[in-house]
C-alpha positions as CSV (number, residue, x, y, z in Angstrom):
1,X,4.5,20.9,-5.4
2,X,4.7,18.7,-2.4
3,X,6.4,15.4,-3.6
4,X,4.0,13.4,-0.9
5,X,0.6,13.6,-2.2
6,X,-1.1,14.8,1.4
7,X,-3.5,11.6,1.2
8,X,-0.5,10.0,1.3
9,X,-0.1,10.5,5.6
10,X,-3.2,8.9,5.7
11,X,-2.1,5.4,4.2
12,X,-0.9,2.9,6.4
13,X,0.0,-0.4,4.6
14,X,-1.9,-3.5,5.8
15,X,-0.2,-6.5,8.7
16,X,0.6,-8.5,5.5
17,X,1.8,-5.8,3.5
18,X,4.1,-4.4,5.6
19,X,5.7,-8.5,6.2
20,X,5.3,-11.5,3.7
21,X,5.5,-15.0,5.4
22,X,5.1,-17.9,3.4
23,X,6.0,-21.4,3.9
24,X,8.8,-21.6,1.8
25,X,9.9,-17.2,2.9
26,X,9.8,-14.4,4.3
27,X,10.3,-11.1,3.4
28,X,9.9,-7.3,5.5
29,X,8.8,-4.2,3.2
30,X,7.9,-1.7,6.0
31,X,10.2,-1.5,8.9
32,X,9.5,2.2,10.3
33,X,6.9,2.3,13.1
34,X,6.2,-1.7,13.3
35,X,5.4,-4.4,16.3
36,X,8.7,-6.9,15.1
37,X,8.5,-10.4,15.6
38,X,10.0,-12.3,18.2
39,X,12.4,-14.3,16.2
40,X,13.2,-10.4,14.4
41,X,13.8,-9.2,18.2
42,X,16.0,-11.8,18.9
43,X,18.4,-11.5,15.9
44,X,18.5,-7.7,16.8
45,X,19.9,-8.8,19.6
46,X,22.5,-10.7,18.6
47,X,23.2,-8.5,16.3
48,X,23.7,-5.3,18.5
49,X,26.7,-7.9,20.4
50,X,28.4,-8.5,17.9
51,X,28.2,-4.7,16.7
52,X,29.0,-3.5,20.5
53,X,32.0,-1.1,20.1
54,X,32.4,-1.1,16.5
55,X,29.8,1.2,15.6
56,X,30.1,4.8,17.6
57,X,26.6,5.6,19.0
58,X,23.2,5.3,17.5
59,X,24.7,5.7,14.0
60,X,22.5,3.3,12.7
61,X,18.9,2.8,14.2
62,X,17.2,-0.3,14.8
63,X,15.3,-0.2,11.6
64,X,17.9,-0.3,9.5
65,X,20.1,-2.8,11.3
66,X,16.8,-4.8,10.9
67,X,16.4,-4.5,7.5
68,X,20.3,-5.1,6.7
69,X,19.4,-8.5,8.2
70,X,17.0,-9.1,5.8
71,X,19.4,-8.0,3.2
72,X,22.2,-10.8,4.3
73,X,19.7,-13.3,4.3
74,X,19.8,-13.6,8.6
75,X,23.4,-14.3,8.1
76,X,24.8,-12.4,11.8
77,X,28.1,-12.6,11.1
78,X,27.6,-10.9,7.2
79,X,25.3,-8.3,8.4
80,X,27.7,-6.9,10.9
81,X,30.7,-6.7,8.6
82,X,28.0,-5.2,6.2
83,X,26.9,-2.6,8.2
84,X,30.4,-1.5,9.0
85,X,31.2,-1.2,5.4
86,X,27.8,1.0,4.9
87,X,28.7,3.2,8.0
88,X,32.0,4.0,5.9
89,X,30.9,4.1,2.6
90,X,28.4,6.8,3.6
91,X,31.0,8.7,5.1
92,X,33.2,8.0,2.1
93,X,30.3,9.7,0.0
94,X,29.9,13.7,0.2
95,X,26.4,15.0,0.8
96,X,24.4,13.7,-2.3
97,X,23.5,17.5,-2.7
98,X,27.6,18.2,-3.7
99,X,27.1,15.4,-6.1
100,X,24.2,17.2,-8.1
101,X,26.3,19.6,-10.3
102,X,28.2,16.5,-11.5
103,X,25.6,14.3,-12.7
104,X,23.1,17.0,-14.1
105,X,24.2,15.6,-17.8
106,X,23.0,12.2,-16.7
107,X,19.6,13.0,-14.9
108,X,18.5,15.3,-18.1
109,X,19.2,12.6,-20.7
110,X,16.2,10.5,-19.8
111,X,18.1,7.5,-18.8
112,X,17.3,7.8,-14.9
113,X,14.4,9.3,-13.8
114,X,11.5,9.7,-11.5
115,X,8.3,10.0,-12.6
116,X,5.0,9.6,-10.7
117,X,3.7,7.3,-7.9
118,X,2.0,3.5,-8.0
119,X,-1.3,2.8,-5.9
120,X,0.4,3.0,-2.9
121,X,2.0,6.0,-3.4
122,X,5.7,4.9,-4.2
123,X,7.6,6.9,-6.3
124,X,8.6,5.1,-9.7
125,X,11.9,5.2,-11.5
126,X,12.4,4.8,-14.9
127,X,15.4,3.0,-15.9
128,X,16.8,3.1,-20.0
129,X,19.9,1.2,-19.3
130,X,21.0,2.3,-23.3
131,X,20.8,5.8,-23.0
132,X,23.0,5.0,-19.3
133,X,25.5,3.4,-21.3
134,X,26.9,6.2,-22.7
135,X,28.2,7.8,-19.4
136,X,31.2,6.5,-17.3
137,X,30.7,3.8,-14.3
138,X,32.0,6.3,-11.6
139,X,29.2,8.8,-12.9
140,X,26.4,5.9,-13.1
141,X,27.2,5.2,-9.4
142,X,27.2,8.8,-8.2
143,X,23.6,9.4,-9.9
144,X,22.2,6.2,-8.3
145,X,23.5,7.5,-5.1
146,X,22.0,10.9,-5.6
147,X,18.8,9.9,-6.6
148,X,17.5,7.3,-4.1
149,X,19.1,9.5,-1.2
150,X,17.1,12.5,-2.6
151,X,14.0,9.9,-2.6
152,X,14.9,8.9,0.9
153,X,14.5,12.6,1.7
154,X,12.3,13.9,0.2
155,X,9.3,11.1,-1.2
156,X,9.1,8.4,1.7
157,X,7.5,8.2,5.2
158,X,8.9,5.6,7.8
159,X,6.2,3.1,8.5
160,X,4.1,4.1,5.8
161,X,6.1,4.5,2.5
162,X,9.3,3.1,2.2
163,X,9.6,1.6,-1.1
164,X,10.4,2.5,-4.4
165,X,9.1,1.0,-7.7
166,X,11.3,0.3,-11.3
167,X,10.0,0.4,-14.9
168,X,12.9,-0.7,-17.1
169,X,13.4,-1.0,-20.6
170,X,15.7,-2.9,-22.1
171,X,15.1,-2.1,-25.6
172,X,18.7,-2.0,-27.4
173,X,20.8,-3.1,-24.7
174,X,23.5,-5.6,-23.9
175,X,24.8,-6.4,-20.8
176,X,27.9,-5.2,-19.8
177,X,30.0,-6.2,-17.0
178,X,30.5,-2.7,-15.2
179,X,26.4,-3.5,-13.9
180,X,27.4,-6.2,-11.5
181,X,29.4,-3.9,-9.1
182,X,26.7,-1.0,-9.6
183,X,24.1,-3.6,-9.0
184,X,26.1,-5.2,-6.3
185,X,26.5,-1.5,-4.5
186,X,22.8,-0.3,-4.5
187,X,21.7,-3.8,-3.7
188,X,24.2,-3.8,-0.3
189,X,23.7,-0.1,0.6
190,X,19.9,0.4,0.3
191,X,18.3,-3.4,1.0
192,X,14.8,-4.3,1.1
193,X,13.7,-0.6,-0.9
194,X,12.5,-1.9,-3.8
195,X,9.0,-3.5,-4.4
196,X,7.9,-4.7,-7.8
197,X,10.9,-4.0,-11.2
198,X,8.4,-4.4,-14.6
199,X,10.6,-5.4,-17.4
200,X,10.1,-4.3,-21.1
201,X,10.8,-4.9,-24.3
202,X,13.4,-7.7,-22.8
203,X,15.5,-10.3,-25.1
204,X,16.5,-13.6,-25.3
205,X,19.9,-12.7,-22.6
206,X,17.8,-11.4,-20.0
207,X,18.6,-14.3,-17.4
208,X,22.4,-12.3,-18.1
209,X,20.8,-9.2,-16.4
210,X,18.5,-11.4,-13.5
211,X,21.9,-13.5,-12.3
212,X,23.3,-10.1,-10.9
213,X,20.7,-10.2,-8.5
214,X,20.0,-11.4,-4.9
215,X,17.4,-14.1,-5.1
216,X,14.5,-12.4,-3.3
217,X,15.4,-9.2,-5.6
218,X,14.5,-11.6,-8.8
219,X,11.1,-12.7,-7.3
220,X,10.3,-9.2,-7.7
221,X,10.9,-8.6,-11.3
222,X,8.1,-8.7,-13.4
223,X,9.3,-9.1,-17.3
224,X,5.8,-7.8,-19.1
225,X,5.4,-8.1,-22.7
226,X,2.1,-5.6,-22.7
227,X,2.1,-2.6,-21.3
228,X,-1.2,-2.7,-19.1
229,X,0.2,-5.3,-17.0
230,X,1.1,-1.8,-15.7
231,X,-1.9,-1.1,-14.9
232,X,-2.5,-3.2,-12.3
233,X,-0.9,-1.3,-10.0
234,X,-0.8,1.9,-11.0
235,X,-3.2,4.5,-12.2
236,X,-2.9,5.1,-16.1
237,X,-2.1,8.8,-15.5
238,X,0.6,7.9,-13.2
239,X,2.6,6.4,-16.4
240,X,3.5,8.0,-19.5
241,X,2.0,6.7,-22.7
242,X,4.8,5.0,-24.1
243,X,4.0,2.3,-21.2
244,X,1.0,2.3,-22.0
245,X,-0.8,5.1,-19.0
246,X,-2.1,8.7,-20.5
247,X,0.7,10.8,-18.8
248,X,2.4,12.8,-21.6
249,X,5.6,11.3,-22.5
250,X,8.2,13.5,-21.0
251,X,11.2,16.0,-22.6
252,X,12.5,17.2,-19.5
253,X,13.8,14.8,-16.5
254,X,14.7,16.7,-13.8
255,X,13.1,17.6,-11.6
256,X,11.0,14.5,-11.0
257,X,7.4,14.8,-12.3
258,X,4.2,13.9,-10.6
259,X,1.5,13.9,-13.1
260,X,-1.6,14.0,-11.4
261,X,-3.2,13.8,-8.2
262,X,-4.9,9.8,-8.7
263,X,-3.2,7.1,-8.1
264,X,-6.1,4.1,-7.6
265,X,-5.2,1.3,-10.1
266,X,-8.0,-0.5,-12.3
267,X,-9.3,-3.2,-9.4
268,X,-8.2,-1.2,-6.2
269,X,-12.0,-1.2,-4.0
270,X,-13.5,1.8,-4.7
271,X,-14.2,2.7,-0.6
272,X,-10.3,3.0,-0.9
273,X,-8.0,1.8,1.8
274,X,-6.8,5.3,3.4
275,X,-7.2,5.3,7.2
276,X,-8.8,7.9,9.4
277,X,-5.4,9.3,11.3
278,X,-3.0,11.2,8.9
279,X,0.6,11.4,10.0
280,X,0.4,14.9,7.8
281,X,0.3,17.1,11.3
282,X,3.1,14.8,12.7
283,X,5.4,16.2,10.0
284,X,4.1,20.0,9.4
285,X,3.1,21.0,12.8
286,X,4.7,19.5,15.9
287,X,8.5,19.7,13.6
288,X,7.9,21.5,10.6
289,X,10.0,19.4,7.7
290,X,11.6,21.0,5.4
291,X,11.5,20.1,1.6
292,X,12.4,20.9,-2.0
293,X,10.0,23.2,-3.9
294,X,10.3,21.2,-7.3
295,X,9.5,23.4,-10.0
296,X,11.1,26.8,-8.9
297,X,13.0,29.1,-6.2
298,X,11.2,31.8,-3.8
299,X,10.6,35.0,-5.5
300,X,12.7,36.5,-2.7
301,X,15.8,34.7,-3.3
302,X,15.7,37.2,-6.0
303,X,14.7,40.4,-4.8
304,X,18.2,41.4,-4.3
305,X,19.0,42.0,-8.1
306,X,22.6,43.1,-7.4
307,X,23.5,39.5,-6.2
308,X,21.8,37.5,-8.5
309,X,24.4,35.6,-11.0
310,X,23.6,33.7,-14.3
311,X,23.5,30.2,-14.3
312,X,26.4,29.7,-16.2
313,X,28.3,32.1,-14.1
314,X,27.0,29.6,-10.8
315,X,28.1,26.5,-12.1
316,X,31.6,28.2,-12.8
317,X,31.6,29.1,-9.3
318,X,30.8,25.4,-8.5
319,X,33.8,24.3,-10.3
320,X,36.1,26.7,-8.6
321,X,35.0,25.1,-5.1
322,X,34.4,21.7,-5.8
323,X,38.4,22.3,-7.0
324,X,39.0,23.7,-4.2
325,X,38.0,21.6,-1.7
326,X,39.8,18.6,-3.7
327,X,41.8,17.8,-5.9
328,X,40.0,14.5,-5.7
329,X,36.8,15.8,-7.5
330,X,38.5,15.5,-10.6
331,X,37.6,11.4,-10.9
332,X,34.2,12.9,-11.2
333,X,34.2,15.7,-13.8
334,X,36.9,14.4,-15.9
335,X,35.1,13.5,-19.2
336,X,31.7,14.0,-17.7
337,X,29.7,12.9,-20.7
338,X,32.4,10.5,-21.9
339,X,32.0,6.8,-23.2
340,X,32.3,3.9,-21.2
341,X,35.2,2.5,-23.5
342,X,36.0,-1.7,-23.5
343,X,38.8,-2.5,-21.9
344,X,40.8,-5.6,-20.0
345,X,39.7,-6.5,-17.8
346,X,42.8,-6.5,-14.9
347,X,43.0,-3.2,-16.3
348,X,39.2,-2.3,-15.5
349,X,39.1,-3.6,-12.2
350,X,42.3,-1.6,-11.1
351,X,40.6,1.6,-12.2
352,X,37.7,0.8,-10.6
353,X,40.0,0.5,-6.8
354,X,41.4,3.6,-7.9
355,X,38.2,5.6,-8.3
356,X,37.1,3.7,-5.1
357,X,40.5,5.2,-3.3
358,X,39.6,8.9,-5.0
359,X,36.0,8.8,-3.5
360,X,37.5,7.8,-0.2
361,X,40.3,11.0,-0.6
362,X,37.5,12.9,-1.6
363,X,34.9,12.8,1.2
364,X,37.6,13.0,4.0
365,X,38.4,16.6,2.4
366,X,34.8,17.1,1.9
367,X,34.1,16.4,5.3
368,X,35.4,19.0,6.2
369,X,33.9,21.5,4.7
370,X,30.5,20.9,4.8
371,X,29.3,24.6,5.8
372,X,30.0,25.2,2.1
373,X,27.1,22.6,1.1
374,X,24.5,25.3,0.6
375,X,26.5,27.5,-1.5
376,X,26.8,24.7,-4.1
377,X,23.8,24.4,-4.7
378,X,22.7,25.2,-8.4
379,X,19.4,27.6,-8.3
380,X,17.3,25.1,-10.8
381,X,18.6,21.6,-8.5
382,X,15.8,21.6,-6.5
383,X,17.2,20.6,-3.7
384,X,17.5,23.6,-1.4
385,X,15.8,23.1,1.8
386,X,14.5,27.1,2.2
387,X,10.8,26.5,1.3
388,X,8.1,24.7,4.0
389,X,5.0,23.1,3.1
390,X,1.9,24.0,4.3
């Protein structure tokens, strides 16, 4: 299964989708393929002074620097220092597909997990911060990393698609302070992604969970007390029924499931608003793109019987040269499905730096090695780039 619907290429968000002005704000969602303001060109240039020298090359292309400046809130100085931070902290991070073997436990528990597309065809995530709770920060952070790089990849299209949506239920859960830095983290490293967070089943604290977020971020949240609120937005068989669509509620997480093929929401016009040019030949013909197959491997991966192992035998392989390359690896899959336990808080935050300094040790080694990257690569993780759409 493709993960972009191939109607999809042929949707190209409106002028006023793509920016929001209003009189009191304004706010970017699309930033791939656009005509930018003058006042937007300008700060890009003032921006690219202040980075001259500190960042080596084109490392980070003008959409991006863009929408970091929307992140900062058009502060110059902020978004500079911000961008050199991201620039390291991606290089601090091994390739999210080294990451998969050590947060499988976490993306088939139901806690994280993508599931179908809204009306304008971006993918939704499902959030059960209860069932989250049970596995350490470092772990949390590493499968929020994984997953919206792998959406990056794999379910977006600059210009056209470059938002993701949250459904979030609160039901059973108190807030505990270990959020704000995970909050603080995706909020820095991937700005201006999300669209529209629906809250459920919320309680009386909930404020306790909005403070952790930037400003603009909480005009987004939508805290729903039916289920078809929804509905607005996305077709019914696009959610699963316990939020109220006709989807089947789901018993396996990964890989992410896309449910069916509409996606028009209850008052979308019924002419529909796809365009006549598709961007689908841009992607499969002039540079074929290569993708995940998401529901199995290529018969031939298997046609040489002698060198097929068991899964269980693979992921012992993983082990050996995740160990291998570092030492480091072990701040990951120490206690992999452990409790986060309470703890003081000095005591919290200094094992939080040292898990930061162990990532850092850890993707200097990895690094290094990065011609290994396919080989780790679990058979059922579905993210081996050997299969092409057509």
């Amino acid at each position: 299964m493709n993960p972009i619907p191939r109607e999809a290429y042929a949707y190209w968000p409106s002028s006023d989708q793509c920016l929001i002005e209003t009189k009191d704000s304004v706010e970017r969602l699309v930033f791939g393929r656009q005509s930018y303001k003058d006042w937007e060109l300008s700060a890009l240039s003032q921006l690219e002074r202040m980075l001259k020298d500190k960042l080596q090359g084109d490392s980070i292309d003008t959409s991006e620097k863009l929408r970091f400046l929307y992140g900062t809130g058009w502060k110059l100085p902020l978004t500079a220092e911000t961008l050199e931070d991201h620039v390291q902290w991606k290089q601090d991070w091994p390739s999210y597909k080294l990451v998969y073997p050590l947060i499988s436990s976490i993306l088939n528990s139901g806690g994280v997990y993508i599931h179908g597309r809204d009306h304008r065809y971006r993918p939704i995530i499902i959030l059960t911060p209860k069932i989250l709770s049970n596995f350490p920060q470092h772990l949390l952070m590493a499968t929020g990393y994984f997953l919206l790089e792998y959406i990056k990849d794999h379910m977006l299209l600059p210009g056209q698609i470059e938002n993701w949506v949250l459904i979030i239920d609160m039901q059973g859960f108190e807030i505990k302070d270990y959020c704000k830095k995970i909050i603080f983290d995706l909020q820095t490293h991937y700005p201006c992604r999300l669209a529209q967070a629906y809250l459920l089943n919320t309680n009386k604290n909930i404020q306790n969970y909005l403070k952790y977020f930037s400003c603009n971020t909480q005009q987004k949240f939508n805290i729903i007390e039916k289920c078809a609120a929804l509905l607005k937005t996305c077709n019914p068989r696009q959610i699963e029924e316990k939020f109220g669509g006709t989807a089947e509620n789901l018993l396996s997480f990964w890989p992410p499931v896309f449910p069916s093929s509409d996606y028009k929401a209850e008052f979308d016009p019924p002419e529909g608003f796809l365009s006549a040019y598709s961007s689908y030949d841009e992607y499969f013909f002039q540079q074929p793109k290569l993708y995940s197959d998401l529901s199995s491997l290529k018969i031939s991966q298997f046609e040489d019987k002698e060198s097929f192992i068991s899964v269980s035998e693979f992921k012992d392989e993983i082990w050996q040269k995740l160990d291998m390359i570092s030492g480091s690896f072990s701040f990951l899959n120490s206690d992999i499905c452990g409790k986060i336990q309470d703890t003081d808080p000095e005591s919290h935050l200094k094992g939080l730096r040292g898990r930061s300094e162990d990532i850092t040790r850890t993707s200097s080694n990895v690094a290094k090695k990065m011609s290994l990257e396919q080989e780790l690569i679990e058979p059922n993780c579905c993210i081996d780039s050997s299969c092409l759409i057509i």
